[in-house]
N, C-alpha and C positions, 0 to 999 in steps of 0.2 A: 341444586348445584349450579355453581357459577357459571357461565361459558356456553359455547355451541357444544354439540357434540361431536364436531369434530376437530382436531388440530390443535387441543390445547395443552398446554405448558405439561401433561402429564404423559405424553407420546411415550412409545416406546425408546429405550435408551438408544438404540440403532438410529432410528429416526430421527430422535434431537438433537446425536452427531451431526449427522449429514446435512440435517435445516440448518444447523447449526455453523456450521463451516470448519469441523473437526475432522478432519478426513485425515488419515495416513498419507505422509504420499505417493506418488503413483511415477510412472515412465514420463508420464507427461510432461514437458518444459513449459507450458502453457495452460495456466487455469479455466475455469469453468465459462468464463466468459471469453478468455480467448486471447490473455494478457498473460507475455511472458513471466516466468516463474525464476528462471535464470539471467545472471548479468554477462552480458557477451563482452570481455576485455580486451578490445586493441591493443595489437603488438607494436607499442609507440616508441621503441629502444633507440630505433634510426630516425625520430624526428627528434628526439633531444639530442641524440650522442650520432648525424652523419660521418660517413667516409669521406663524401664531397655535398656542396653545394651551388645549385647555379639560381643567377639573378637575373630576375626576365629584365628589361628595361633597366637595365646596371648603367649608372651615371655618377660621374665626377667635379659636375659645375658646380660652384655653390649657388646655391639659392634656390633647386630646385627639389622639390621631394624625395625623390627617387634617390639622390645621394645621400639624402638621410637612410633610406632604407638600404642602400649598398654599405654603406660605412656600420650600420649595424651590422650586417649579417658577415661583414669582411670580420669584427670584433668578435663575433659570436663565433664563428669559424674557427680563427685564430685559438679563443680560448676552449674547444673541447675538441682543436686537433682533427679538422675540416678541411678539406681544402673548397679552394672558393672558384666557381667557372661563372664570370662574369656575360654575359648575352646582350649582344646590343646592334644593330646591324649598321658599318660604316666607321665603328669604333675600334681602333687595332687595342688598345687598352685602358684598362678602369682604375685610376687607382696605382697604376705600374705592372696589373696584372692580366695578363693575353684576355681579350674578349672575341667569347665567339658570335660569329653573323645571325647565327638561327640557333633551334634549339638540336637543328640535324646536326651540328657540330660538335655536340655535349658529346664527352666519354661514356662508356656504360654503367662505370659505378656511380653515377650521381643521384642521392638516394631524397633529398629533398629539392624543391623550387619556390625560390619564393618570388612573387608576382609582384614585380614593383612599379611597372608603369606598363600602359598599354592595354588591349583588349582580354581582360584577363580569359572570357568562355574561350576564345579563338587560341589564345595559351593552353588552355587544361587540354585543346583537343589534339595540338600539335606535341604537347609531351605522352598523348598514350603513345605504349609501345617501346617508349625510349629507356624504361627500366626503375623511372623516377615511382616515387612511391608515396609523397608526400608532398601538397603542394601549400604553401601559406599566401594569402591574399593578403597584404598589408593595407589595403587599400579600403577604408570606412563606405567608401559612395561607392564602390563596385560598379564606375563607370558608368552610371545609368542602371546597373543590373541591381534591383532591387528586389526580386522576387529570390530567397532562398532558395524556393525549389528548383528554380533556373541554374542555381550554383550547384548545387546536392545532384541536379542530372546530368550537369557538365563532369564531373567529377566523376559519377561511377561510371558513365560511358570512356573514360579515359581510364579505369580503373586504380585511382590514384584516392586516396584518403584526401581530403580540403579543411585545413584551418582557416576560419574568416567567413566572410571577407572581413579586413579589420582585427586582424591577428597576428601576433609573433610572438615567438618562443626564443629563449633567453636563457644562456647557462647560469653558472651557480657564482660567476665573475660579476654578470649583469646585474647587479641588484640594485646598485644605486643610480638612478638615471639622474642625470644632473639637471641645472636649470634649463639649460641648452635642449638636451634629447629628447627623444619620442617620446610621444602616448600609442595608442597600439595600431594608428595610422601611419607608423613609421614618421612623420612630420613634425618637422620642432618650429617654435614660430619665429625665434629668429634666424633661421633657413629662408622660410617662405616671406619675411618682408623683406629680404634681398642686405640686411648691411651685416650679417655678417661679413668676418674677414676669408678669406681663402684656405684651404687647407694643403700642405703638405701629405698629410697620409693620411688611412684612415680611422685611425686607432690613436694612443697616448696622448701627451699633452701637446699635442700641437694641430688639436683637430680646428676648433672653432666655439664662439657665442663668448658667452660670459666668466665661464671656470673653464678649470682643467678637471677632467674625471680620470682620476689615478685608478679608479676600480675601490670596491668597500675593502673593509677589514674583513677578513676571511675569520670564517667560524671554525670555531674548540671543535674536537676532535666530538661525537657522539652523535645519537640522532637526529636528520636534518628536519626541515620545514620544507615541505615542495608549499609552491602557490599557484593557485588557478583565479584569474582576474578575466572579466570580460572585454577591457579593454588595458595599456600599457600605463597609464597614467594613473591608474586604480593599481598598479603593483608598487606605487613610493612606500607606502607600508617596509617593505621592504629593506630599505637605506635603514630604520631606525633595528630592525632587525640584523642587519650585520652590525650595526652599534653597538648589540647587544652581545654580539661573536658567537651567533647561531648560524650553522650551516645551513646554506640554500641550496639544496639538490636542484629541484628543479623548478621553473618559473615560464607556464602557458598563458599568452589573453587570447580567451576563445572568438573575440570579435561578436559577428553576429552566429557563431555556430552554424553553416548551413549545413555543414555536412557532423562533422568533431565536434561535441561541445563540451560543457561541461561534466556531465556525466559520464562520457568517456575517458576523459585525463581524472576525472574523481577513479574509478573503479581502476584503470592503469595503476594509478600513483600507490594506491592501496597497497599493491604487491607487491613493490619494491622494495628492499630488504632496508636499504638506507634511508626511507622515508618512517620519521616518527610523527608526524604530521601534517594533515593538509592544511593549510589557509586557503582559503576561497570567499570571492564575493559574490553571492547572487543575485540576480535580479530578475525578470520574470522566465519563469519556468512551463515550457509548450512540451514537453513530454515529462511527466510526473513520474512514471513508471518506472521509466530509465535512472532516475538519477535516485528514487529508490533502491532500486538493485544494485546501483552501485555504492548507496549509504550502506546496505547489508552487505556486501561484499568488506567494506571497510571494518565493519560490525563484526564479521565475521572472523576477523584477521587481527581484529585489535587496534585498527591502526583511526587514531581519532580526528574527525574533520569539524574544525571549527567554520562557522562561516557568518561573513555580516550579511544584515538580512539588507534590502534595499527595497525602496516602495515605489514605483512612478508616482510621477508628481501630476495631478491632473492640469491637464493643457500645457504642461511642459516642454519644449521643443528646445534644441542644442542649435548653435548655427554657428561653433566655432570647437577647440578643443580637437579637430579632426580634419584633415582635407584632405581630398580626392585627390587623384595621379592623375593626371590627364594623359592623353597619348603623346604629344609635343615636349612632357614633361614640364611643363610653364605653369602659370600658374593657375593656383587649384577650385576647383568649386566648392563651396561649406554647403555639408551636408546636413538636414535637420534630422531630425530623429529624438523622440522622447529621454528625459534625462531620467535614471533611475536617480531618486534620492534618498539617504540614510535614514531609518525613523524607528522608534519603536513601539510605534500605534499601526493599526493597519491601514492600507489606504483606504480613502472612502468610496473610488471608484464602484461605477454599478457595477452589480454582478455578470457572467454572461447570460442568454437569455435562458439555457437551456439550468441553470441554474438558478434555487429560489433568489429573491432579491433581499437577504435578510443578512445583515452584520455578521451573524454566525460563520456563513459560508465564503465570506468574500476571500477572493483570490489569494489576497498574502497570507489571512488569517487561515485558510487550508494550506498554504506552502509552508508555513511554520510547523504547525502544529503537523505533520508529514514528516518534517525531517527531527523533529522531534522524537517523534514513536521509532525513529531509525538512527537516532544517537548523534546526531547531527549538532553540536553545540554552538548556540547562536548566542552573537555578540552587534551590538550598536555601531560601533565606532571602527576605524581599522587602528587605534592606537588600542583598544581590548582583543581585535583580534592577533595581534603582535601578541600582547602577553600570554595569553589565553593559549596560542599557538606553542610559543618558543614554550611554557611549561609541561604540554600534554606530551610534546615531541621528547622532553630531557628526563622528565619525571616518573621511575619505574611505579606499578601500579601500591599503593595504600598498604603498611600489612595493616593497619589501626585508621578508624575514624578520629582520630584528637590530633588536635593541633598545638604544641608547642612553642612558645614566644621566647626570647632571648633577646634582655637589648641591655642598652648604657646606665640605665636608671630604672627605677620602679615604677614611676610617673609615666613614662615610655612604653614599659611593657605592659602596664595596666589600660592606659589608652587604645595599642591594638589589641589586645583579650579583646576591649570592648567593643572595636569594630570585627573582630569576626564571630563574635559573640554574636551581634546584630543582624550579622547575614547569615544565622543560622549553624553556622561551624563551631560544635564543642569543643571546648580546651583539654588537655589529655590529662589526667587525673596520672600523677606521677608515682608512681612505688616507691617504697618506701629506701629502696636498695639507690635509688636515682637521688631522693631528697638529701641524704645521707651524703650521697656523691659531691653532691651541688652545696651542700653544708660545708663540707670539708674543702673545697677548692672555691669558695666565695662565700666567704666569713659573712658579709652583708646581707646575703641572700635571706631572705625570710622562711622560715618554718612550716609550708604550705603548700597543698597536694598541687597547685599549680604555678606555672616560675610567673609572678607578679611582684617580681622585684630584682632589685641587683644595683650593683653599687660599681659599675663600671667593670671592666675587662682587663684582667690583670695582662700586662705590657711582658715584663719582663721576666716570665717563667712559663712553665707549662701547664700553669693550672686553670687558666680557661680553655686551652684545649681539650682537659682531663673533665671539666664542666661540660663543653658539647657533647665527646662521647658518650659519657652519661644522658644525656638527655638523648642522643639519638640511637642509643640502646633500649632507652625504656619500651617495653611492648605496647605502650599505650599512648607512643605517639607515630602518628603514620605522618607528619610534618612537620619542619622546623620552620618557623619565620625571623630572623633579627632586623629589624628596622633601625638605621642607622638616620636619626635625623640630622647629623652635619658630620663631615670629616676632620677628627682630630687626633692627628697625627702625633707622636707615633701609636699611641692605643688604637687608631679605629684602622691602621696599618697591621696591625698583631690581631687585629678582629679576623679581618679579610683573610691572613695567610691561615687564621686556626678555622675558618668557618670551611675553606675549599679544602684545607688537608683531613678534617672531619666529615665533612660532606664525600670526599671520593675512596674513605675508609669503609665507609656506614652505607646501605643497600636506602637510607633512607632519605626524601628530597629536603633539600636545603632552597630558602626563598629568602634573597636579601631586598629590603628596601633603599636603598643610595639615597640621600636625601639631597646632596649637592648639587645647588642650581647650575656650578659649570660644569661636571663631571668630569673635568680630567685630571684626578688624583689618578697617582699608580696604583692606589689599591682598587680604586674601581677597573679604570682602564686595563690595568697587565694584570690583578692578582681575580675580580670576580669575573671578568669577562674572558679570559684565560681558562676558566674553567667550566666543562662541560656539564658538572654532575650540581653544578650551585647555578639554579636562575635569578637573575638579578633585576628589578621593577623599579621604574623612575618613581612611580607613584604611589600611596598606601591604597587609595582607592584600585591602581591594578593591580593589584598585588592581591585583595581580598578576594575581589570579581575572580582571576585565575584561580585562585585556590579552592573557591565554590565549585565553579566550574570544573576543577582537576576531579575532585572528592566524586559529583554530580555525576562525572562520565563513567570515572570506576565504577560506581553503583550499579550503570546501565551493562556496562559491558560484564561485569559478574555476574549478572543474572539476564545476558539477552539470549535469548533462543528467537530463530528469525520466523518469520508468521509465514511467509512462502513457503517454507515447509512442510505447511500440513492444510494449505489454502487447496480452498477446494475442485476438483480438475472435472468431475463429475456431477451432471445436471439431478436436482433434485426432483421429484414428483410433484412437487409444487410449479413447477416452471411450467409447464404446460398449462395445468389451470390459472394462473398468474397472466400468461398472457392471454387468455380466451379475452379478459378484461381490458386490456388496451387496443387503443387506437390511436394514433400519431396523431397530434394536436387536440386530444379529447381532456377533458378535463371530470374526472371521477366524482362523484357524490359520495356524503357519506356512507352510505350502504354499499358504492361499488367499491371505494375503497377498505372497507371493513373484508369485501370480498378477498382483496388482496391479502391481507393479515390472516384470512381464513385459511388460503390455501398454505401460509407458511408456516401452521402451526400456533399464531400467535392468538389468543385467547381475546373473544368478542363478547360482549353479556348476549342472551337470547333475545331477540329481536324478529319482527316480520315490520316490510314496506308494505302499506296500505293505499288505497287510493277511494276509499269511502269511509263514512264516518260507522256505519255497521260492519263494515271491514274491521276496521281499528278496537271495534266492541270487542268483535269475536281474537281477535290476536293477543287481547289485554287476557282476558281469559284463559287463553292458550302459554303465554309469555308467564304471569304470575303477578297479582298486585302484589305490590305496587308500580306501575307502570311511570316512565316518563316517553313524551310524544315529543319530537321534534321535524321539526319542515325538513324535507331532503331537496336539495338540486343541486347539478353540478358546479354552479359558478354564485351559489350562497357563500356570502361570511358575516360577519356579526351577526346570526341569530338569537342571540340571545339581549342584544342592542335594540331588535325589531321585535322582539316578543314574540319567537319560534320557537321557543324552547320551553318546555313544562314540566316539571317534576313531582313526584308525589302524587300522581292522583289514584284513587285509591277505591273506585265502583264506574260502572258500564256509565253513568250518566254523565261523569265529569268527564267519560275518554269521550263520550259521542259530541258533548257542548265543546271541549276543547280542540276537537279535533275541527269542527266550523269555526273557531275562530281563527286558529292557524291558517286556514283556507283564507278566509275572509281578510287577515291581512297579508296575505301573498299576494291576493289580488292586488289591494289597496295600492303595496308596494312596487309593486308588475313585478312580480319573483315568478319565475315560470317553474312549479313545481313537478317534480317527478315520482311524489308519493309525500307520506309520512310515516316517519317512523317509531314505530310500537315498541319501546324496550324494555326490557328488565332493569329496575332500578338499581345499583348498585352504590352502599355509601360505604362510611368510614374510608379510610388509608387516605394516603398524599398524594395529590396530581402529580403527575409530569409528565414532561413530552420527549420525543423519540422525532429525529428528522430524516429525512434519505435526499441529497442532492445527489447531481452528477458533476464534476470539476471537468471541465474540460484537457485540463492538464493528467489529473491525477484520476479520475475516476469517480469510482463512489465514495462518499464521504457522508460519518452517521456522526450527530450532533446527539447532545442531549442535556435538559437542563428542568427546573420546576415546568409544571403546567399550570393552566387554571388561571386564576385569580394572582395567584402566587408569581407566575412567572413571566405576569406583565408587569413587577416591579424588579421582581431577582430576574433580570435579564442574561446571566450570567450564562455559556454556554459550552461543554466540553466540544473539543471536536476532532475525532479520528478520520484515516483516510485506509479504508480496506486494501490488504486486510489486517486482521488484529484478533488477537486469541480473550480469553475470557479475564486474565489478569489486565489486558490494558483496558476495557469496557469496567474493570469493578475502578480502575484510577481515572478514565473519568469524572465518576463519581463525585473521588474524593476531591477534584478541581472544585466542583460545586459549594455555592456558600453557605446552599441549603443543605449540605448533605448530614444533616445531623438529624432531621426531620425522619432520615428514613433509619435511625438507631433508636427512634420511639424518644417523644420528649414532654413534659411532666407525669412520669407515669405511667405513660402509654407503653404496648407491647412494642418491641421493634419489629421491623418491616419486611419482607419478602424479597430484597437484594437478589437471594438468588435467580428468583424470577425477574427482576427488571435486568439483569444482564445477559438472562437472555433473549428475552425479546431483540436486548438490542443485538444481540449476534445475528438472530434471525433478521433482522431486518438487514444487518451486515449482509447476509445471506443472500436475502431478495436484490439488494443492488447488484453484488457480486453476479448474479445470474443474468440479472435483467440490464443489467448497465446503461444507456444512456436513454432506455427505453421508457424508464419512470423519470423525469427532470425534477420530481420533488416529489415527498410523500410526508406528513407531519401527522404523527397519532400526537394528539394531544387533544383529552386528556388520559393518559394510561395510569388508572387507579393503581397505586403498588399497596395490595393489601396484607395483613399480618403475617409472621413468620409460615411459612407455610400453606398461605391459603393463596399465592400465586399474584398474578398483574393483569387486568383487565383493561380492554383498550376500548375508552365510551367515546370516545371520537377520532376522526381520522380525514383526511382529505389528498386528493393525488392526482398528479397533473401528469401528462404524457409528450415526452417529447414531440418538436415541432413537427409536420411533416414535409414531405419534401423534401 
């Protein structure tokens, strides 16, 4: 029989639960390693929507920072119905509005502050007490104060929640910052180089710089888009989204987060009735955990967050785009700081130390592949996150996977079939009661279960109306698209009014393409953007991407069940023996690490470590020829490079000569060995390998991909971030290029799947318990042998966090 005798893939059912990471769950908020289970949701109601606002260092000169950030928050005020207590000492008024000397002067209802010039820690300490409840740091260089957790303990010692440093929140008015306005330093740069002109007030057209900002076009009536950006200059997205005449609930830049960051206004925004989607940009992510509980909180509610992914750029540094406040309010000092940059490769940055150093595991490629398994839908660009956005927010959920085309010509509609055709979206196979329909109201239309043709859109009656209906009746299409490549009036006028009056009849989403380069026809402008229930797309290329994307997220959300909920709260019987084996900065041998996989269950071939060559006779013996001998020590690799590795031998004289020569070249090499080891040979099935890192952000995190020979060419590599139930370890799989190798191929039986998933649970397992205490662990190669006959793991190696 295969395996040790103990711990193998045939345990009792009870037991391969619990190795497993199948538990019920329990009272506990906090799983087995000690990592919260639940998302804690700040009650954020009074830093979007205050009663009153005060402005530390409130200033009226131009040219200086700080009246950038007074004349925002005096707008921002204004439009959701604030009042505004200007702070400034020496100043009778800001603006035309009373300023008071200190912050002893504020009223008691002042529920937010925002820090715009000055000592901001010496600020957070003088408003404890005074009732404020929420403070914003606008300021990028935090005066010198560069350690976040110097900010995060100024802040709870005042008892006050802290946006920033490098932050401002922004009503649903704010969306279009003009050339002139801030990035999320509150500083605009023709402020700071002094030639602006002077300003009358602080709000409408007669503030300052280059335009007038009248405020954007206000969005059609229906679900909004909130947006969460790490800085204000990263929320212009925005401007083409009220273009669009999507409402903007709400709009946070978290700065650098010390206290608030993103994960908080993600899990907030989730719950809000009026929010039908997040937009967010991310960029690196220092607690993993958080910002999953609040992807599943999102998940959980339905409520969908798209996000652009962002990379640092290695050796990157910023030295503009942002300035400091000084205390004098004069001018600023440019702060450095790494720029995150757009990409959709990962960065090549090394790993951290406590993680392997292998492509698999690198930082963005685990932050992807995390908000991924939590529903989290990632886009390139912020012109895909605009569409991608505005569609998940307006578009009620699929009843049908087919997609439906409707356009000006046959040419037309045949062209997109083929582009979503490409990206994977079938065309909806129409009934026969729809063809019928479409026969009878457009004689042109051709005879065929899909509309790939038409001969224009009748102008002057109702019967391309009577044609949409039809088509967004049929059960077999869960979306319409009509692609309007030019506007020709009055037909593609008669298009626009029958596409929004059939769109807000029909439970089903309607998607226009505008093809016009100016866009301001009435039909665009007042008839598709006018309407909430029709989203309209500059481009074919965003048009398709959102439509994948819509389709994508349904799928996830139909079938998510959250993995916290049955994550395990309670230590295994392996945890104790698992750690008998480490030691902070030790590095495991094969045989110690094979130890590890013993205690959790996971299935080793029979094996003894040797350390003479009559040793090795008598274990060959004991084990079973056919025997393979390979060198053991903890900090070997390429054995098999160095001729450590032997297979097949097959009587007591080749174990005794082989086993002198393994010696003889350890020496050679200076390999300082710590035995050899005697195994049972086991062949047939397909290598692969099984990985365990620790992410310093997110946790544990299990890869998997070919082993062997195979998978130093198919480098290709899934990767989860625990936890994860047994349906996302079998898709995995299905990433894999080789995964066809394990359905049996010319021939062959297929392969023991259900055992390679769970190993990898278990090894889910092992991290989950041990967390940052194994920094790497690679079984490779894990034989996965025929249906039934289980996964055996012939090599393994495992490193142990630093010490210290």
């Amino acid at each position: 029989m295969l395996g040790s005798t103990y711990g193998t893939l045939t345990n009792d059912p009870r037991d391969r639960a619990a190795q497993a990471g199948r538990e019920r769950p329990g009272d506990a908020d906090v799983d087995v390693g000690g990592r919260p289970l639940a998302v804690a949701v700040p009650d954020l109601d009074r830093l979007f929507r205050p009663t009153a606002v005060a402005v530390l260092g409130a200033s009226d000169i131009e040219g200086r920072p700080a009246t950038t950030v007074t004349r925002w928050v005096m707008c921002w005020a204004e439009r959701v119905g604030a009042r505004v207590h200007p702070v400034r000492s020496g100043r009778g008024t800001v603006f035309g509005t009373a300023c008071a000397a200190s912050v002893a002067e504020l009223p008691g209802d002042v529920e937010v502050a925002v820090l715009a010039a000055g000592d901001p820690l010496r600020a957070l300490g003088e408003l404890a007490g005074t009732g404020v409840r929420f403070a914003v740091a606008a300021d990028p260089a935090g005066q010198g104060v560069a350690d976040p957790e110097r900010w995060a303990a100024a802040a709870a010692r005042a008892g006050i929640r802290l946006l920033g440093p490098g932050a401002g929140v922004f009503g649903p008015s704010d969306a279009t910052p003009s050339d002139t306005e801030t990035d999320a330093t509150g500083t605009s740069g023709t402020e700071t180089d002094g030639t602006a002109p002077s300003t009358t007030g602080p709000s409408g057209t007669e503030t300052h710089g280059t335009g007038a900002d009248t405020g954007p076009r206000q969005g059609a009536d229906g679900p909004a888009v909130a947006l969460v950006t790490r800085t204000r200059h990263q929320g212009r997205p925005l401007a083409a989204l009220a273009e669009l005449g999507v409402r903007i609930s709400h709009w946070a830049a978290t700065g650098d987060g010390a206290d608030l960051g993103a994960a908080d206004l993600l899990a907030y925004l989730a719950g809000r009735p009026e929010v039908g989607a997040v937009a967010c940009q991310l960029g690196e992510v220092t607690d993993g955990r958080a910002l999953l509980l609040a992807a599943d909180h999102a998940a959980r509610r339905g409520v969908p967050i798209v996000a652009v992914r962002t990379t640092r750029a290695p050796g990157a540094t910023h030295a503009g785009g942002g300035t400091g406040l000084p205390d004098d309010d004069g001018p600023a000092t440019a702060s450095a700081r790494p720029v995150p940059t757009t990409s959709t490769v990962p960065a090549t940055a090394a790993a951290p130390a406590t993680a392997p150093a292998t492509p698999a595991t690198g930082p963005d490629r685990v932050r992807d592949a995390a908000l991924r398994q939590f529903g989290v839908v990632p886009v390139d660009t912020p012109d895909q996150l605009r569409d991608t956005a505005t569609l998940l927010a307006r578009a009620r959920p699929p009843r049908a996977d087919g997609v439906a085309v409707y356009a000006l010509s046959g040419a037309e509609t045949a062209h997109f079939a083929g582009l979503l055709s490409a990206a994977g979206l079938p065309l909806a196979a129409l009934g026969e009661g729809t063809r019928e329909a479409l026969r009878a109201a457009l004689p042109g239309h051709p005879d065929a279960p899909e509309p790939v043709g038409g001969e224009g859109h009748p102008a002057g009656d109702r019967r391309g109306r009577r044609a949409l209906d039809a088509l967004l009746a049929d059960p077999a299409v869960g979306l319409l698209v009509c692609p309007v490549a030019a506007p020709v009036p009055p037909l593609t006028d008669r298009l626009a009014r029958d596409l929004v009056e059939a769109a807000e009849a029909s439970g089903t989403p309607v998607c226009v393409v505008w093809g016009s380069a100016a866009g301001t026809e009435a039909a665009y402008r007042r008839t598709l953007l006018g309407s909430s229930r029709v989203t309209t797309f500059r481009t074919a290329g965003g048009c398709v991407a959102a439509v994948a994307a819509y389709f994508a997220h349904h799928r996830f959300a139909a079938a998510y069940r959250s993995p916290f909920d049955e994550a395990p709260r309670t230590p295994s019987p392996a945890l104790r023996k698992a750690r008998a084996q480490l030691r902070p900065g030790r590095r495991l041998s094969e045989h110690g690490a094979k130890q590890l996989l013993r205690a959790y269950g996971i299935r080793v071939p029979r094996e003894q470590l040797v350390t003479s060559a009559a040793a090795a006779v008598r274990a060959a013996g004991q084990v079973g020829y056919p025997v393979a001998l390979k060198a053991s020590a903890p900090h070997l690799a390429h054995r098999t490079g160095l001729g450590l590795v032997r297979l097949g031998l097959t009587s007591a004289s080749q174990v005794r000569d082989t086993y002198r020569e393994l010696a003889d070249i350890a020496r050679y090499e200076h390999v300082d060995l710590d035995g050899v080891l005697v195994c049972q040979l086991v062949e047939g099935g397909v290598e692969m390998r099984v990985g365990l890192a620790h992410d310093p952000a997110f946790g544990p995190v299990v890869t998997v991909g070919l082993g062997g020979v195979l998978g130093e060419v198919l480098t290709d590599t899934a990767v989860r971030v625990a936890p994860f139930g047994a349906a996302e370890a079998r898709g995995m799989l299905d990433e894999l290029p080789g995964r066809a190798l394990l359905d049996g191929v010319r021939g062959g039986p297929p392969l023991d799947v259900d055992a390679l998933v769970e190993v990898v649970l278990r090894v889910q397992r092992m991290g989950l318990e041990l967390g940052g205490e194994v920094a790497e662990l690679v079984v490779d190669p894990l034989v996965v042998l025929e249906r039934g006959q289980g996964a055996v793991a012939l090599g393994a190696h495992a490193r142990c966090r630093p010490g210290g």
